[in-house]
Structure formats: structure tokens, C-alpha cells
N, C-alpha and C positions, 0 to 999 in steps of 0.2 A: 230794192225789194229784198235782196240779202238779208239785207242789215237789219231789215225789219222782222223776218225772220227768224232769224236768228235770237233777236230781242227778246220775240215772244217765246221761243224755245226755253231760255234763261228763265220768263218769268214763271212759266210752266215747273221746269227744275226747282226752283225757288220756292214754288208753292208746296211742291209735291214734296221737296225735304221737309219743311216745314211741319207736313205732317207725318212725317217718317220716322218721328225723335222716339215714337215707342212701337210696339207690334200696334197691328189693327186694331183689336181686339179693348187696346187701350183709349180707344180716341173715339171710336161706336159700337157700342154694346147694347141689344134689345134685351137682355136675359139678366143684368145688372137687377141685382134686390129689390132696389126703391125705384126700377123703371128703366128705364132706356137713357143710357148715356151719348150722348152728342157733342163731342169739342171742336170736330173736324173742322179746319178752315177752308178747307179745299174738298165739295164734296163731287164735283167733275167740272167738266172744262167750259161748261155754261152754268154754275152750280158754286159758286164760293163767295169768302167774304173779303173785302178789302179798304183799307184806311183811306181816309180823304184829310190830309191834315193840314191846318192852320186855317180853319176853316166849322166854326160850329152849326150845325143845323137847327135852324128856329124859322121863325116866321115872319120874324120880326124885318120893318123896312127903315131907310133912311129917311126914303121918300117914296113915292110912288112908282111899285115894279120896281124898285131897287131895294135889294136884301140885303140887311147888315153883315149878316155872313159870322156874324162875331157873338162873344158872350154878354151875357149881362149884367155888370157887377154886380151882385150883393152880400160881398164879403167885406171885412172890415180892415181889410189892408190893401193893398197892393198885389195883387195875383196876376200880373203878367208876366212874371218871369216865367208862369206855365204855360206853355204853348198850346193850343187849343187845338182839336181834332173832332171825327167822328168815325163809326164803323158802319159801313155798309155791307147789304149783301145783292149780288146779282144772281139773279136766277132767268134763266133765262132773256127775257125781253123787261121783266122787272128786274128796278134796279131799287131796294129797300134802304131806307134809314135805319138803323140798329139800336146805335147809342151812342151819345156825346162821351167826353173826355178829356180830362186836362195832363198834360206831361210836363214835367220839369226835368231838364237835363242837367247833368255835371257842369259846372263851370270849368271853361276848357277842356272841352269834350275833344276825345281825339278819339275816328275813328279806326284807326291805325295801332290803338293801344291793343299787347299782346295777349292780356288776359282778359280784357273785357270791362263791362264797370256793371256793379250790382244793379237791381230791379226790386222796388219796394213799390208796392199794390196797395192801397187804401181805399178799402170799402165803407165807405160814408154809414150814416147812421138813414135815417125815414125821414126826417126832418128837411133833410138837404136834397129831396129829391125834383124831379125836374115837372112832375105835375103834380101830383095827389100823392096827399100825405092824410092818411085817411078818409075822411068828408071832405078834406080841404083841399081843392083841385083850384090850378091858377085860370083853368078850361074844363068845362063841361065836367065829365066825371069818368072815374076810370075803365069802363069800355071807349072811349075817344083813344082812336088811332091815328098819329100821326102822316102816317101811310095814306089814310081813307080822306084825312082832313074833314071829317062830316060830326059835327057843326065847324064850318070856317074858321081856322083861329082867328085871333086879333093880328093886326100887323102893325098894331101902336111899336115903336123903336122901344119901348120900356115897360112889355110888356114882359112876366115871370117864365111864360111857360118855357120851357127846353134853354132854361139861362146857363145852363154849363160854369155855374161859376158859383153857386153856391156850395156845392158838393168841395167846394175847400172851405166851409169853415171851419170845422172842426177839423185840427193839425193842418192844415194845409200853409198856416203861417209858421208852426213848428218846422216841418220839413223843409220849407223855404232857408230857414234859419238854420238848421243842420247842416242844407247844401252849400249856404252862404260860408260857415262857419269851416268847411271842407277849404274854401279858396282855391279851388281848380286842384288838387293834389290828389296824384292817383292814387287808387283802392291800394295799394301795397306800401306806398309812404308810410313809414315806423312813426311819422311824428304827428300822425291823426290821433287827435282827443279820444275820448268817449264818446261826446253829444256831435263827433262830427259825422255826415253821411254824403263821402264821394260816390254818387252813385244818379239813377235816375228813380221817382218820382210818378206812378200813372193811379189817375183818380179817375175811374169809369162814373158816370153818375143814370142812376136806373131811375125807369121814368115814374113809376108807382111805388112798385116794390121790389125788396131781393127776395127772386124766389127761384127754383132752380136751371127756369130759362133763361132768366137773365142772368145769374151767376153763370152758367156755361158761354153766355154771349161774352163774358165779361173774361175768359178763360179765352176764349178764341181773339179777345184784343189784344191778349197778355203775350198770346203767341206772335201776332205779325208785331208786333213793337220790338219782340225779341229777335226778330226775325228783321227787321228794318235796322234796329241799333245793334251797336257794340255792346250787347248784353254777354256778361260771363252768365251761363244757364244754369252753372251751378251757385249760382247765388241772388235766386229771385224767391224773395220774402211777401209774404202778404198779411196784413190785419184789419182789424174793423171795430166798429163798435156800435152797440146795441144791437138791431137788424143787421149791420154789416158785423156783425161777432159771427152772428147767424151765416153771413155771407162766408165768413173764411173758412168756418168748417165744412160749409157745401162746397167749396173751392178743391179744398183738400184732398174730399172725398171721391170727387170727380175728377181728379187729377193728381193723385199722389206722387208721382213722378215728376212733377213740374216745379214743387216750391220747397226753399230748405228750410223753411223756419216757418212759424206760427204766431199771432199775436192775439186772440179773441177779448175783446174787451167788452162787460157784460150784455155777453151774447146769449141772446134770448134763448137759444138752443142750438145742441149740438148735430143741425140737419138730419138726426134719426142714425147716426153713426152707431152710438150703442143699441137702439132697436134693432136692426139689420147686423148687429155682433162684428163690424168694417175696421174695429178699433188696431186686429192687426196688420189691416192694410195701412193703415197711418200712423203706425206705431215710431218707425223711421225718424217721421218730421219731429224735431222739438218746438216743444208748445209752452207759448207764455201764456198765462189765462189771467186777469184783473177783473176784480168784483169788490161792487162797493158792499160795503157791511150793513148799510139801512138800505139797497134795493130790494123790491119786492118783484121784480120779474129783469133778470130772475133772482131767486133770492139764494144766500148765502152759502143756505142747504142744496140747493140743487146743483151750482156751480162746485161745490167743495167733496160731492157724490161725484159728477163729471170727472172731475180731476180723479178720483183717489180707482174711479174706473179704468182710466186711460193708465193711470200707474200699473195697475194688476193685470193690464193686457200687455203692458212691454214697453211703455213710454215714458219716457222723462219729462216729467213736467214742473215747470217755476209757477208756482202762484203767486198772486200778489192781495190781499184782501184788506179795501181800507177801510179803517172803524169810522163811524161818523158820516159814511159817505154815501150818498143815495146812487140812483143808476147813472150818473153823470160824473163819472170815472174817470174819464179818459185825459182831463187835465192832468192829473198825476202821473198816470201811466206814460202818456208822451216826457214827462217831465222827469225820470227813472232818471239815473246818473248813466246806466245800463240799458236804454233801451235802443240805440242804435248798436252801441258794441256785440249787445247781445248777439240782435240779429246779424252782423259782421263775421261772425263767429262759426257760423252755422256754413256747411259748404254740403253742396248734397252729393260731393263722391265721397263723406266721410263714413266711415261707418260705425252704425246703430247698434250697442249691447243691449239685449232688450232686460228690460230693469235696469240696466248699469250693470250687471253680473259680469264679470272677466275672470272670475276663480272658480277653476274646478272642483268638484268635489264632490267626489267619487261615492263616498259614506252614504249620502244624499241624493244621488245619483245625477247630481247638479252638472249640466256643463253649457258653458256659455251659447247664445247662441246669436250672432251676428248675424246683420243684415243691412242691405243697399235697400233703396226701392223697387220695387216692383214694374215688369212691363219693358225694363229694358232690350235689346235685339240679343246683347251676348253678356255674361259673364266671367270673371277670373278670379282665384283663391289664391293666395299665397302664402305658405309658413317659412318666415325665416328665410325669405331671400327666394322659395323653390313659389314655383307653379302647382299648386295641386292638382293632382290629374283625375278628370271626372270633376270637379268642382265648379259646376258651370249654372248654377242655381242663385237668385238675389241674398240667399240665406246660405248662412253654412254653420254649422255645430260643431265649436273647437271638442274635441277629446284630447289632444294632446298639450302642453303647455308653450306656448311661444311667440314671435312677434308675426300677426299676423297682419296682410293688408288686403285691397278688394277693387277690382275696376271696373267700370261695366261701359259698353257702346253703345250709342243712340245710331248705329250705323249698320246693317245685317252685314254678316259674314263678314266684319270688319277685317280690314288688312292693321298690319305692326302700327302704322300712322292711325289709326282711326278709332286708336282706343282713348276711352274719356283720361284722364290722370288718374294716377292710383290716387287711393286714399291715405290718409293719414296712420301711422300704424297705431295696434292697439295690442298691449301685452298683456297674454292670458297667462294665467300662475294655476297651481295647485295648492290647496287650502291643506294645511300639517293638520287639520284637525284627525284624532285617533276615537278609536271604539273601546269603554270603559264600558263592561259588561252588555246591556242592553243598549245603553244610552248613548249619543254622539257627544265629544266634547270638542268645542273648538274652543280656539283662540281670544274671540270675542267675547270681551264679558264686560255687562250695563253694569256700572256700580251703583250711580246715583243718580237719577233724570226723571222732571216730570213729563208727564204723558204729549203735553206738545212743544217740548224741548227735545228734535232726534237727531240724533249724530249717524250719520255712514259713512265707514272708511273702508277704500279700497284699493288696488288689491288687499288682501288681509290673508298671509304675510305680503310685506311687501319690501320692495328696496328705497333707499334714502329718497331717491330722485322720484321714483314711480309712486309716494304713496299720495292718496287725494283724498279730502274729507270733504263732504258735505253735513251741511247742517242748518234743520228748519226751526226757526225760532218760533213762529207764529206770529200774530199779530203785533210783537213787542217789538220798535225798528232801533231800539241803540243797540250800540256798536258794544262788538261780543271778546273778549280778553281770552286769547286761544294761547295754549303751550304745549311743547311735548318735554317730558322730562322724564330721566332715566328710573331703576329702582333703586336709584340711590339717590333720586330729591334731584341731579343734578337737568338744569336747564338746557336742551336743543332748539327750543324755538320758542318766542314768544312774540307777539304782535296783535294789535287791535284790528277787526274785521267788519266789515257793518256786515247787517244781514243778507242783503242784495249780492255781498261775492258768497257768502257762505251757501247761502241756497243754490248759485249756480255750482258750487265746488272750487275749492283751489286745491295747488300744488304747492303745502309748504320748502322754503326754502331753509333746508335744515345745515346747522352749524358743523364742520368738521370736528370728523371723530365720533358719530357717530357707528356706534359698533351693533355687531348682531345682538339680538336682543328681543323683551318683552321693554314695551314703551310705555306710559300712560296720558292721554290726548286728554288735556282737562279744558273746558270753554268756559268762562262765566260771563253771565249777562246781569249784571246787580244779584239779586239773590238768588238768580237760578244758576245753576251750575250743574253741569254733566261728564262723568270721566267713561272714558271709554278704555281698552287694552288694543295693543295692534304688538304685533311682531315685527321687528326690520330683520331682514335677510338678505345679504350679499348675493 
């Protein structure tokens, strides 16, 4: 009786951290903008939800009174290497069906690994869902509740409805092949490709539609799976495409705290983010956004305003916009040289420059302004090695110039063990620009660019090692002939770029002897060409 005691003590603990990664405040909110937000998984001790796995909920029989228990193909490969699940909820003396789900784990998973292994979420599109895809229900029509079972389902072994196995057709054999392509080698292995993805895999499939109940239901999976596996928490990615585009941003929004990267693929919309003005609550995450150039919902123009929204609130965003392409996008998008790397990349104790700004300047009354996510229990600032004291906010506003880094606890009143990793640091500079009469003059000067030809470099001044340039070509995807060369014609860097590293930014790797100095950053792309000015300073 101990033992069993005890057990349930554990699971009790188990549940209750689970939801203790943020304040309260973050997990159930009635007073939230668009409504009442709801993640919690444990809402008391007769009252929460819990996974049933290897195991799909349908109707479906073998034979009479005997339940398949399983999915139903209708994919066009091989989808067992994803493990089959579902999520329930008990409440009292009801014990509810939630939502099916398919998991793929790492090959050669090892629970024991130290850092964990990433979390990639794919919110299917409408098509793949598990009853009604508009008029087109596999049963009755969409008020049929599972729960109520009224009109009786079918129990034919091969019937559609609750098949938990369609919601991988689209990418589901991608990510298969990314993990295949991984060969059991852990997330920090230096000799992982691009297209490889050491990590796990969880494909919720919604029974009508994404809408914000079942994206939160689909949020509270995402938690006990993290919560069950060797999930490193700082590196759980989610995307989607069409309706499920729509899904990641209601993801997001409800959980900004939760995912370090973005992937919306032409997502019908951006869940009312910009209505509700939430843009700085998700400014943090980096967002990949992909739209085809002949979609008409949405179309071009609406996803290309999105973006250039989320930019002027504080976000860093890649787009990807392909000509010729209608809403059925996402072959490409999976198919990026860059789209597992990307999100690989992304760590959520890193911290956020919002625009990219790391240079002070003063003139302008510019000063960077960093930030973690939101909702954490505790915070810490550091410049240059110290603590800043009083700095205990997700945000902080460098005024000084230096290396600063950022930690935050998912743990209240965290002890020295209980703080998350710092973050990656990040060097803020002060801009030489000087005051000529009325007017500001800095450093940066466009010589020759057309309008969606733009270069950003930064720091600006910067040092040999620190300076980074980004650059958006537009729709045109050959490979861009970048150099830096002194004023005296002589060459520090030259190399071919495609556009996919240029949009994300690099760090060139400049030749010795590079001396202080005014530079000049020239790119050509066939006839277009762009020079920029940067300063290098020791």
C-alpha cells in the first residue's frame, strides 16, 4: 500500500510540474483579448488530461466486440514507424476521448541523453482530418460527438472515420525521411546534414476543424509528450499548413512560452494576432511564413502585409514566396535545403533583438531592446560577465554597450540548480554616427539598390568577426556574388550565397589584415546589384 502511495504522489508531482513551467496566469486566463485561455493539463485531482498510447480511438472492430484499437491506413507509404496514441480527459467519473495522434521518435532514442532531443508539431491541413472536411463527413455530420456516439458509428475494420493515419499525408513521409536520414545520432553531433532531423515528430489530427479548442487541446498533448519523453523544452518547433498555418499561429498565441520557432505555411490567418495588437507577445519566436504567389486565400498581399507587420512590431521574419505556385505550397517548403536546420537553430533561452537592432544610438534615441519570452517564474541580466541587479524582467533595454546574456526559470524561487542555461551572448555596440548641423549622419550609406533588392548589416560599426549581413533578394532564387573590398579596390571576402543563407543572415569569414576602416559590401545577383558602406573597428 506504500508503494502504491507513493506512486500516486509521484504522478500527482508529475502532473503539477507539468503545469508549473509558467505563472498561472499563463496557462488560464478568463481576461485574455480573444477570450479565455485554457492549456492547463492538470486542472485538479479529479479534473485533468492524460495519454493512452499505442493505442488509436475509432470504432472500428476486427470482429465482433473486438476493437481494432489501431489506425487506418490511408497514407501512401509506410507510416508505422509513428507510433499511434490518443489524449483523454477525466473529469470526474467521465473519462473523455480528446484527440488521436501519431509520434515518431529518434532512432535510438535514449532516455538518459543529457540535453534532450528536439520536438517538431505538425498541424495538418482540413483535408486530413479525421471526420468532416466541410460537407464531407466519413459519419453523420459535424455536431456527431464521439463521446455521445448518437447516430452509432460504423464498425466496418475499414471504415474512415477517427483513421489517425491520414493527418501524415502531407510531410509525414518528409519527416520520416529526415528522421531516417538523422541515423540515431544525437542532436549535438557536428556531422548532421541540413535535411537531417534527430528529434521527435507528434502529428495531433483534429476531428473537424482547427479552431481554438482544439488547438489548446492539441497544446496540452504537446505538454504531457514533453513531459513523458526526453524532450529538451527548449527546442520545440511547430508548423502547419493551410488551416493548420492558421493552427500555429493560434499555437503561439496561446502559448508563447512554449515553442522556439515558427513555420506557417499559407495560413489562412494569423488567429487575430494583429487584431488584438499580441504581435509583441510573439515577437521572441522566429517565424518562417511560405505563400504560394497564385494563392488566393490567402493571397500574396495579405500574407506579404502579415509579414512586414510582425517585422515593425519586433520580429524577425524569413519568407519564402513561390511564383507559379497556388495554395498547395508546402511541397517546397518541406523541400528548403534549410528547413530542418533552420528550425535547429532556434533555442528558446536564446535572446530576441527586436528588429535585429544591437546598436545604440544615442542621436536617435535608439537603444536595443532584448528579450526572453514571457511568463517565466524568474529572471536574470547580465553585462559582461556581472549580474545586473534589479534586472529581473523577460525584457531589458541595453543603454550601455557590451556582451550581454539572459536566463530565465520555469521553477519559482529557483535555487543556483534550477536555472534554465543562459543564453547565447549577444554584442551591443554604439553607432559613430555624429550631428552635422540639424541633420544625423551615419555610417550607412545605399549607393545603388533596387526597391526589393535590401541589404542589412550589422553591428554597424562592427568588428572583423561580429559583422552579419542580411539580404532579401525577392522572388529571384540564384545564387548572389557577395564581397567586401577595401577603398582601395583591394578584396576581403568574396563568395557565392544563394538566397535562403542570405535571408537568414551570415557571418562572413573575413581574410587577415583586415584593418580599421570604412568597407564597401557589394552583392550582385545577374543585373541587380547593391553596395552598401559598414565600418570595421577593433
Amino acid at each position: 500500500m506504500k508503494k502504491i502511495y507513493l506512486s500516486l504522489l509521484c504522478l500527482l508531482v508529475i502532473n503539477y510540474y507539468s503545469n508549473a513551467q509558467v505563472k498561472a496566469s499563463y496557462l488560464y486566463n478568463t481576461g485574455m483579448p480573444y477570450g479565455t485561455l485554457d492549456i492547463r493539463t492538470r486542472i485538479s485531482s479529479t479534473n485533468y488530461f492524460y495519454l493512452v498510447e499505442n493505442q488509436t480511438f475509432s470504432f472500428r472492430e476486427s470482429s465482433s466486440g473486438v476493437k481494432t484499437n489501431t489506425y487506418l491506413d490511408m497514407t501512401s507509404f509506410d507510416s508505422s514507424p509513428y507510433t499511434e496514441g490518443h489524449l483523454k480527459r477525466k473529469n470526474g467519473s467521465a473519462d473523455l476521448f480528446v484527440m488521436n495522434y501519431r509520434l515518431l521518435k529518434p532512432l535510438s532514442y535514449s532516455s538518459t541523453y543529457a540535453e534532450g532531443y528536439p520536438l517538431m508539431v505538425l498541424f495538418h491541413g482540413a483535408v486530413e482530418r479525421g471526420n468532416c472536411y466541410y460537407n464531407a463527413c466519413y459519419h453523420s455530420n459535424w455536431s456527431y460527438d464521439p463521446n455521445v456516439n448518437n447516430p452509432p458509428a460504423p464498425k466496418t475494420a475499414t471504415h474512415k472515420l477517427l483513421n489517425n493515419d491520414y493527418n501524415l499525408q502531407q510531410g509525414g513521409k518528409e519527416h520520416l525521411d529526415a528522421r531516417n536520414r538523422a541515423a540515431g545520432k544525437l542532436p549535438n553531433n557536428t556531422t548532421l546534414g541540413s535535411r537531417d532531423f534527430p528529434g521527435f515528430v507528434l502529428v495531433p489530427q483534429m476531428f473537424n476543424v482547427w479552431d481554438s479548442l482544439n488547438v489548446q487541446d492539441a497544446i496540452r498533448l504537446v505538454q504531457l509528450i514533453a513531459q513523458k519523453y526526453n524532450i529538451d523544452e527548449n527546442r520545440i518547433y511547430v508548423h502547419g499548413l493551410s488551416i493548420g498555418g492558421y493552427a500555429v499561429y493560434e499555437a503561439i498565441k496561446r502559448a508563447p512560452w512554449l515553442f522556439a520557432a515558427a513555420q506557417p505555411m499559407s495560413a489562412i490567418n494569423d488567429a487575430s494576432i494583429r487584431k488584438y495588437k499580441l504581435q509583441s507577445k510573439v515577437a521572441h519566436i522566429p517565424l518562417w511564413a511560405y505563400q504560394g504567389g497564385n494563392d488566393t486565400n490567402p493571397a500574396p498581399a495579405y500574407t506579404t502585409q502579415l509579414v512586414n507587420d510582425y517585422k515593425a512590431a519586433g520580429s524577425v521574419v524569413r519568407y519564402s514566396l513561390y511564383s507559379g505556385v497556388g495554395h498547395t505550397c508546402w511541397p517546397k517548403a518541406f523541400a528548403e535545403a534549410e528547413f530542418y536546420s533552420w528550425m535547429l537553430s532556434k533555442r528558446k533561452e536564446n535572446i530576441h533583438a527586436s528588429k535585429g537592432i544591437t546598436v545604440i544610438d544615442a542621436s536617435k534615441a535608439q537603444y536595443p531592446i532584448l528579450m526572453l519570452a514571457e511568463g517565466f517564474h524568474a529572471y536574470q541580466w547580465e553585462k559582461d560577465g556581472v549580474v545586473i541587479s534589479g534586472a529581473t524582467s523577460f525584457t531589458y533595454t541595453a543603454k550601455t554597450p557590451g556582451k550581454y546574456r539572459a536566463r530565465f526559470s520555469r521553477v519559482a524561487n529557483p535555487t543556483s540548480t534550477q536555472w534554465n542555461k543562459w543564453s547565447a551572448p549577444i554584442t551591443v555596440t554604439t553607432s559613430t554616427a555624429r550631428i552635422a548641423s540639424t541633420e544625423d549622419v551615419t555610417v550607412i550609406e545605399d549607393i545603388e539598390a533596387e526597391d526589393v533588392f535590401e541589404m542589412t548589416t550589422f553591428p554597424n560599426p562592427s568588428s572583423a568577426e561580429e559583422l552579419f549581413i542580411q539580404l532579401e533578394t525577392g522572388d529571384i532564387e540564384t545564387s548572389v556574388y557577395l564581397q567586401l573590398i577595401d577603398q582601395m579596390g583591394k578584396t576581403h571576402y568574396q563568395a557565392e550565397h544563394t538566397p535562403a543563407e542570405l535571408a537568414e543572415g551570415i557571418r562572413p569569414q573575413l581574410s587577415n589584415g583586415v584593418a580599421n576602416g570604412i568597407y564597401i559590401i557589394m552583392a550582385n545577383q545577374g543585373r541587380r546589384s547593391i553596395k552598401q558602406k559598414v565600418m570595421i573597428q577593433k
